[in-house]
C-alpha positions as CSV (number, residue, x, y, z in Angstrom):
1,X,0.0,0.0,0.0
2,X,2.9,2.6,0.7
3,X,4.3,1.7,-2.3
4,X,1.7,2.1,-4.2
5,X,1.0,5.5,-2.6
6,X,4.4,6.7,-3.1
7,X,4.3,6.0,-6.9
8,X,1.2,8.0,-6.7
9,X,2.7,10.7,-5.4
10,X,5.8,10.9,-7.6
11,X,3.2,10.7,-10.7
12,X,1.7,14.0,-9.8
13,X,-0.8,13.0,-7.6
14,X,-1.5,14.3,-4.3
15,X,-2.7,11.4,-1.4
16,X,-4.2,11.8,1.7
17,X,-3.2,9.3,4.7
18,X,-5.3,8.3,7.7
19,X,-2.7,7.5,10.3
20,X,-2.4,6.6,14.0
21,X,0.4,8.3,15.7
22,X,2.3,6.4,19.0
23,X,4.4,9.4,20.6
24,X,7.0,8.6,23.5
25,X,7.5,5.1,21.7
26,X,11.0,5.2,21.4
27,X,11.2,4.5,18.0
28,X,10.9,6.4,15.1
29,X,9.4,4.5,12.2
30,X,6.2,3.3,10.1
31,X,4.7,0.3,11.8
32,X,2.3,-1.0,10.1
33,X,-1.0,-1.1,8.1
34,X,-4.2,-1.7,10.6
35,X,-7.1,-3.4,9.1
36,X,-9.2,-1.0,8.9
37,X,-6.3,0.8,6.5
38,X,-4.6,3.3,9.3
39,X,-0.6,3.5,8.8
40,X,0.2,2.6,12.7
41,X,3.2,5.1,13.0
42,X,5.6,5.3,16.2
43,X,7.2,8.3,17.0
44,X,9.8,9.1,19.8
45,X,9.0,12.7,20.3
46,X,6.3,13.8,22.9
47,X,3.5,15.1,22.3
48,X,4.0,18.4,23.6
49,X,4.8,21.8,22.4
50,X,4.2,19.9,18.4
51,X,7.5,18.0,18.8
52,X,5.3,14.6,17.5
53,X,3.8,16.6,14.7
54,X,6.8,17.8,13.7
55,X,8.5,14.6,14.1
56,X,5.8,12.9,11.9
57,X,6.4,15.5,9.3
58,X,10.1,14.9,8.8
59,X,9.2,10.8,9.1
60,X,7.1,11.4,6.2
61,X,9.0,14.0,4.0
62,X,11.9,10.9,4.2
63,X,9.7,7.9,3.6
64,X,8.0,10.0,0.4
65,X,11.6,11.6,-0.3
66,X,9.5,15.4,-0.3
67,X,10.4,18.2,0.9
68,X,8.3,18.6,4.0
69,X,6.5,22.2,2.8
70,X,4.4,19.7,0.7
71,X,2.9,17.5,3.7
72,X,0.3,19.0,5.7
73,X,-1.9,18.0,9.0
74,X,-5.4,18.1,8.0
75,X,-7.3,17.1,11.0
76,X,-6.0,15.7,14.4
77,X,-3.5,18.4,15.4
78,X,-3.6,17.2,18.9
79,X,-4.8,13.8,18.5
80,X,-3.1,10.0,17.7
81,X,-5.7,10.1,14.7
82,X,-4.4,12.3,12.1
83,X,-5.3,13.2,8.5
84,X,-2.4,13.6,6.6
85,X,-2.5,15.1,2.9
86,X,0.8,15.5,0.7
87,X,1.2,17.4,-2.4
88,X,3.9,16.6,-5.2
89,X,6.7,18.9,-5.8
């Protein structure tokens, strides 16, 4: 499925991601895919002063190899449940 997103992505298309966010994990990594289609990700960062946000940002922009001014919190801010959309460069 990431795979297939990230082709997506690099064709010009921008995605949208429903993820759920573990801070104070220590790790930093994509988990895995829940059933119900969720990217489980695991963060090391707190989730204070939008250190996890910011963390999830930079996880993303590396996974998606994009700059991270082109991946955006849609909804969720403060919760593990996030929205995620990412435009192409």
């Amino acid at each position: 499925m990431l795979t297939e997103l990230k082709n997506k992505l690099h064709a010009g298309q921008k995605i949208h991601l429903k993820v759920r966010v573990t801070p104070k994990s220590g790790k930093h990594e994509i988990s895995e895919i829940m059933k119900d289609g969720r990217i489980k990700i695991k963060l090391k960062s707190a989730p204070e002063n939008n250190k996890a946000n910011k963390e999830l940002i930079e996880l993303l922009s590396d996974f998606f190899e994009i700059s991270r001014v082109h991946i955006m919190i849609i909804s969720g801010i403060t919760s593990r449940d996030k929205l995620i959309e990412i435009h192409p460069q």
